[in-house]
Backbone as a printed PyTorch tensor [residue, N CA C, xyz], in Angstrom:
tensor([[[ 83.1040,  77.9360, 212.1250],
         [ 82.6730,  79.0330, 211.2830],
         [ 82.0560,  78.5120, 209.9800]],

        [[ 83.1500,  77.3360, 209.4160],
         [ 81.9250,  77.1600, 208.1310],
         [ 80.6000,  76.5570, 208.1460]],

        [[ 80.5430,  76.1810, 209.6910],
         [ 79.2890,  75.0380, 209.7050],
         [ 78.4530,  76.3610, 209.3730]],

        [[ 78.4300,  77.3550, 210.6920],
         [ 77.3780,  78.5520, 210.5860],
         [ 76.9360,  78.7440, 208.9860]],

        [[ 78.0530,  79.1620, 208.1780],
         [ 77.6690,  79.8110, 207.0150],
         [ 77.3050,  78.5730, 206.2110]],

        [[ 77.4420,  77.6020, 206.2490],
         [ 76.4380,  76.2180, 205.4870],
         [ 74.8680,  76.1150, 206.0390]],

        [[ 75.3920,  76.6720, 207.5650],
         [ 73.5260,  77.0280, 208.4450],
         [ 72.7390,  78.2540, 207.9200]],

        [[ 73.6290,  79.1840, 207.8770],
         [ 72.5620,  80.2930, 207.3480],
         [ 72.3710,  80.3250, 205.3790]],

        [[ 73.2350,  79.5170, 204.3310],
         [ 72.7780,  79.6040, 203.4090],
         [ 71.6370,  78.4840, 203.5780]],

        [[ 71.5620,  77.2530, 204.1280],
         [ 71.0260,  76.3050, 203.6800],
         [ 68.8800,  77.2570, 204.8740]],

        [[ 69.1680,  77.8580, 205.7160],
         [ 68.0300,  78.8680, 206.3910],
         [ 67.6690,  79.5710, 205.2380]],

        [[ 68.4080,  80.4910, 204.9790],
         [ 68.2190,  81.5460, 203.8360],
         [ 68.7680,  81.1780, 202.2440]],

        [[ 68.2320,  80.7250, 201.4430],
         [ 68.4300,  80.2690, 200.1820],
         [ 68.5950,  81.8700, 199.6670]],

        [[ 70.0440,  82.0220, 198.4670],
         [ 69.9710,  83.2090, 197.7700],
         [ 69.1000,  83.4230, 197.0490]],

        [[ 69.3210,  84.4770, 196.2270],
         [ 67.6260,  84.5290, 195.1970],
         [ 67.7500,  84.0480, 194.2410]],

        [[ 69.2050,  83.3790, 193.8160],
         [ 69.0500,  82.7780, 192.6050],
         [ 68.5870,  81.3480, 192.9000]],

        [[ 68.6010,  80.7970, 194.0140],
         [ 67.9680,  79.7620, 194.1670],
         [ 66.2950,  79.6620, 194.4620]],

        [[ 66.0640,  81.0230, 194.2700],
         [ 64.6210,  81.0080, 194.4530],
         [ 64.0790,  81.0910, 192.8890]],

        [[ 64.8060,  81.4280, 192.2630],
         [ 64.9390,  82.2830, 190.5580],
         [ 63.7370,  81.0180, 190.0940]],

        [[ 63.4330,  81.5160, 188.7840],
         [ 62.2020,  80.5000, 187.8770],
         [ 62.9330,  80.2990, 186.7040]],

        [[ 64.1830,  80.6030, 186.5070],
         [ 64.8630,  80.1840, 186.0190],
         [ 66.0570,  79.2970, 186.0340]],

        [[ 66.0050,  78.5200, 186.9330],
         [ 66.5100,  77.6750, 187.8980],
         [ 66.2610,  76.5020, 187.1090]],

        [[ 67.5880,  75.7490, 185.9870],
         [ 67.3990,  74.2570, 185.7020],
         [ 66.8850,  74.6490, 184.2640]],

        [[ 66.5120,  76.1320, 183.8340],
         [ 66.2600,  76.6300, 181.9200],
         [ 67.4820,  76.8070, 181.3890]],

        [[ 67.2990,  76.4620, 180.6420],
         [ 68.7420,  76.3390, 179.5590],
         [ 69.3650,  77.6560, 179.4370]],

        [[ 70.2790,  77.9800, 179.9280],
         [ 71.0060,  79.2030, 180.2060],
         [ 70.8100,  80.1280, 178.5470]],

        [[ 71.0170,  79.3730, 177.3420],
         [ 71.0730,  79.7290, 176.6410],
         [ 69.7120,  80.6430, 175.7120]],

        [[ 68.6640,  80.6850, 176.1500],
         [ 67.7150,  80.8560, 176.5570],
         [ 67.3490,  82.7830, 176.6830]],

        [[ 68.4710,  82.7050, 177.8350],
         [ 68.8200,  84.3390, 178.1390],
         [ 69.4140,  85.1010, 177.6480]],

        [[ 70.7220,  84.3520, 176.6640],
         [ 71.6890,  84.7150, 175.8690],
         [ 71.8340,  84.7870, 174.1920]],

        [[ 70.0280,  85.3270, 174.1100],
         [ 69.9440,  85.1940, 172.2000],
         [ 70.7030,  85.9600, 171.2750]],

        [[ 70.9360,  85.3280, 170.4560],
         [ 71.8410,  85.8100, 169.0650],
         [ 71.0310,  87.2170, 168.8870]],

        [[ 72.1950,  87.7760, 168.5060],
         [ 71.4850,  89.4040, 168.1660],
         [ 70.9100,  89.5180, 167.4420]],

        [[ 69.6930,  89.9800, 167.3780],
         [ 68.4270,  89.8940, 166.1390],
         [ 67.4240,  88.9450, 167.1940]],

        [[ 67.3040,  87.8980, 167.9240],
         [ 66.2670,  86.3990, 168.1600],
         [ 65.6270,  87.7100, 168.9350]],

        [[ 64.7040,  86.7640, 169.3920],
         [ 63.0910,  87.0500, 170.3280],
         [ 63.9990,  86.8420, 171.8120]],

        [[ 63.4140,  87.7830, 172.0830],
         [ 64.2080,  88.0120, 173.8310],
         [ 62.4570,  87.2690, 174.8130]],

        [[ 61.4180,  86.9430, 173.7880],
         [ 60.3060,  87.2900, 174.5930],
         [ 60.5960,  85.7890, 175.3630]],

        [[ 60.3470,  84.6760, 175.0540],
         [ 60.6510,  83.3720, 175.8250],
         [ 61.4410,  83.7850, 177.3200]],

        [[ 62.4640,  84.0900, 177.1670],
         [ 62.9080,  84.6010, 178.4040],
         [ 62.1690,  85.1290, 179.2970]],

        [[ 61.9620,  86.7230, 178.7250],
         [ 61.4800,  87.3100, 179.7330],
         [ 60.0430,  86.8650, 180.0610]],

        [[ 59.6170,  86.0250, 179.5220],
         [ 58.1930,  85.1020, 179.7030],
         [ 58.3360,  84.1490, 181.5170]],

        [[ 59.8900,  84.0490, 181.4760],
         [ 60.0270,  83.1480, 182.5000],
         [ 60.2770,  83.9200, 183.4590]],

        [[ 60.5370,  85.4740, 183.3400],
         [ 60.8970,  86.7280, 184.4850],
         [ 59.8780,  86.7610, 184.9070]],

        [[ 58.8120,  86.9870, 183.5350],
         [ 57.5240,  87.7340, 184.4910],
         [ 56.9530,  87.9380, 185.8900]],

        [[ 56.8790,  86.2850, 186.4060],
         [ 55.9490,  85.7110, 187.3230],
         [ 56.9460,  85.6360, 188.6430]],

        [[ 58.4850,  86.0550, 188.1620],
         [ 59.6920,  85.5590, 189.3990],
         [ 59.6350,  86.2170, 190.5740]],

        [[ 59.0680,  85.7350, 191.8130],
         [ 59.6600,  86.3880, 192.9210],
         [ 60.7840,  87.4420, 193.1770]],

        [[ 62.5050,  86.6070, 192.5430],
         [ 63.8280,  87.1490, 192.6920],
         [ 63.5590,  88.4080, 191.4470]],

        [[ 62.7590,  88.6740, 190.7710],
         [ 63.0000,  89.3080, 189.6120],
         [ 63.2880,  90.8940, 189.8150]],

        [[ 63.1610,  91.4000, 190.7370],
         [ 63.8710,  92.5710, 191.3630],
         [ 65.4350,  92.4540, 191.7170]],

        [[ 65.6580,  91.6180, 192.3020],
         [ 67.3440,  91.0440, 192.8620],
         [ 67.8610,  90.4920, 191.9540]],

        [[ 67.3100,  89.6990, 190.0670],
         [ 68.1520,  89.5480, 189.7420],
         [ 68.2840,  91.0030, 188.7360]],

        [[ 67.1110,  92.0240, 188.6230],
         [ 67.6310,  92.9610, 188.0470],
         [ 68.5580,  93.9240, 188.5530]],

        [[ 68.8880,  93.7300, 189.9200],
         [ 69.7460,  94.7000, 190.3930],
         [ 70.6740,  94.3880, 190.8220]],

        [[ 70.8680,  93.2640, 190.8280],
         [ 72.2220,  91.9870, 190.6980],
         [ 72.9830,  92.5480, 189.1180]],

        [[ 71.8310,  92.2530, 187.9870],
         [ 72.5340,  92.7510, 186.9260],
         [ 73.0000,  94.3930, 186.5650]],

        [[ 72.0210,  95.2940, 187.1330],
         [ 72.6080,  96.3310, 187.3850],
         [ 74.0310,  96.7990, 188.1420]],

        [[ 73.8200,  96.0680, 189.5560],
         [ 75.0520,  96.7600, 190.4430],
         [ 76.3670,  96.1320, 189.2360]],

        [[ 76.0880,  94.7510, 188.9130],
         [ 77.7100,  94.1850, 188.0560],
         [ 77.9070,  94.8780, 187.1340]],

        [[ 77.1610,  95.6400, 186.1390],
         [ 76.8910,  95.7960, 184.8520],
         [ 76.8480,  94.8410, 183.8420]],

        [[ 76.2990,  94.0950, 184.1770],
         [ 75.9420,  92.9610, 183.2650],
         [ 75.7500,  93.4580, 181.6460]],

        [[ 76.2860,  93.1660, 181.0130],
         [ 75.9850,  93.9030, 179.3660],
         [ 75.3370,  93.0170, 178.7440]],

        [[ 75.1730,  91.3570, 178.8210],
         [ 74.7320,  90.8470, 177.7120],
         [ 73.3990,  90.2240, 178.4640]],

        [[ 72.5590,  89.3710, 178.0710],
         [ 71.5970,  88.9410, 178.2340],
         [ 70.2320,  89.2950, 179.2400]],

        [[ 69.4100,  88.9260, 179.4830],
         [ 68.0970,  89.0180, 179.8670],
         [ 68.1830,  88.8130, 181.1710]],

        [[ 67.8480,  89.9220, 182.2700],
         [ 68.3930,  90.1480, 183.8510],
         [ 67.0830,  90.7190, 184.2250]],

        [[ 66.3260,  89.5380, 185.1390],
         [ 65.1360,  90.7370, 185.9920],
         [ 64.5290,  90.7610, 184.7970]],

        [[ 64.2320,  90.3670, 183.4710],
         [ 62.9990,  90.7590, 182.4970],
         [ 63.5350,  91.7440, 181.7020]],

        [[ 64.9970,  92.0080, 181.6900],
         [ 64.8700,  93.3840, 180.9720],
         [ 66.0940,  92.6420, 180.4360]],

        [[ 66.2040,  93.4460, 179.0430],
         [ 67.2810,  93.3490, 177.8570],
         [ 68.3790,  94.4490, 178.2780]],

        [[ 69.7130,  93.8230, 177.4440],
         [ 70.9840,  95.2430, 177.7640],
         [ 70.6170,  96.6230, 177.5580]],

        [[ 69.7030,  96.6570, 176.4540],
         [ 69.3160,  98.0280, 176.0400],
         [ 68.3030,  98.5910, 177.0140]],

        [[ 67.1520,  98.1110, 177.5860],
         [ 66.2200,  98.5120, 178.6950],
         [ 67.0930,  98.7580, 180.3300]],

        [[ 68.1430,  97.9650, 179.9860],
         [ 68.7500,  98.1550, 181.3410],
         [ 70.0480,  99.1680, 181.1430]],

        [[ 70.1470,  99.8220, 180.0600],
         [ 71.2260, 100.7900, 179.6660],
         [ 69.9940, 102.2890, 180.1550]],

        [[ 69.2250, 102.0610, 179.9590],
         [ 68.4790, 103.1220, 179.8370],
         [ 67.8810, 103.4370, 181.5560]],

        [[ 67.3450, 102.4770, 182.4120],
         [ 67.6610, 102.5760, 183.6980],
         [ 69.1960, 103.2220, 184.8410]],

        [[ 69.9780, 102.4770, 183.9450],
         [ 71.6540, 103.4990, 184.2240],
         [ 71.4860, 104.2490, 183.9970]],

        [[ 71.2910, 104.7750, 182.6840],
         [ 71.2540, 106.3140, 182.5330],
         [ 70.6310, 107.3840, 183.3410]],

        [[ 68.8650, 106.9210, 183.1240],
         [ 68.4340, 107.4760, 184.2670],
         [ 69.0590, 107.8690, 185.8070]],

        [[ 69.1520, 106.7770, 186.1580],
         [ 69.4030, 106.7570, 188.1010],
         [ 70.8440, 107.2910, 188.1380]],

        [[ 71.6930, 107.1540, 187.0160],
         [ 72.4890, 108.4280, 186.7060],
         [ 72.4750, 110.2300, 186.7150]],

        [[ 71.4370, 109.7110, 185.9430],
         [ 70.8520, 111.5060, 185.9470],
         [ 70.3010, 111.9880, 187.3770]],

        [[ 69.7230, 111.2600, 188.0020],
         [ 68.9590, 111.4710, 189.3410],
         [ 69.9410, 111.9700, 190.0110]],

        [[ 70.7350, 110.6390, 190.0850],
         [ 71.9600, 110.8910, 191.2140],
         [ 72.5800, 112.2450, 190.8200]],

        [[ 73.4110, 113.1390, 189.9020],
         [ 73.5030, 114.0330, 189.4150],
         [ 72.7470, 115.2810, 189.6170]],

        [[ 71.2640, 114.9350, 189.6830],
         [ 70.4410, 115.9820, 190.1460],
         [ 70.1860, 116.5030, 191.4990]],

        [[ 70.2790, 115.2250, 192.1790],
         [ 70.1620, 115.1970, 193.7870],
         [ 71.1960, 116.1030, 194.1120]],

        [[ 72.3330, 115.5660, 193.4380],
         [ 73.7240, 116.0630, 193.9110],
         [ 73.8000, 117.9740, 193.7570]],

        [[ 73.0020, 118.2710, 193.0610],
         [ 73.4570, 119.8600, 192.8240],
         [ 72.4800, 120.4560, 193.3650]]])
């Protein structure tokens, strides 16, 4: 059994191993409150995974740093939304 699952990660790489942020200084994503978020999301732009890691940071609730290109506050505001949807659908 573990060979399989060493066969299908090493077939299928996750998306953080596809990420363009792969080997950038973690710290990078995690600016002091007040810094430039733009460097970061400079390195989202162009990312393949940049859908999966924004909804990676969504499904966890990720609160702090730069996920998929988007800041805590841009991604507070997506919750909210797909909140409201869901809510609307529902009635």
């Amino acid at each position: 059994m573990e060979r399989l699952l060493e066969a299908l990660q090493t077939e299928h790489p996750t998306w953080q191993e596809r990420a363009n942020c792969l080997g950038v200084d973690p710290d990078l994503f995690f600016p002091e409150r007040g810094a430039s978020t733009r460097e970061a999301k400079e390195v989202c732009r162009g990312c393949v995974v940049r859908e999966d890691c924004l909804e990676y940071a969504l499904a966890n609730s990720e609160k702090f740093g730069i996920w998929g290109g988007m800041s805590e506050r841009e991604r507070r505001r997506i919750r909210r939304a797909r909140a409201l949807a869901r809510r609307h659908a529902a009635s």
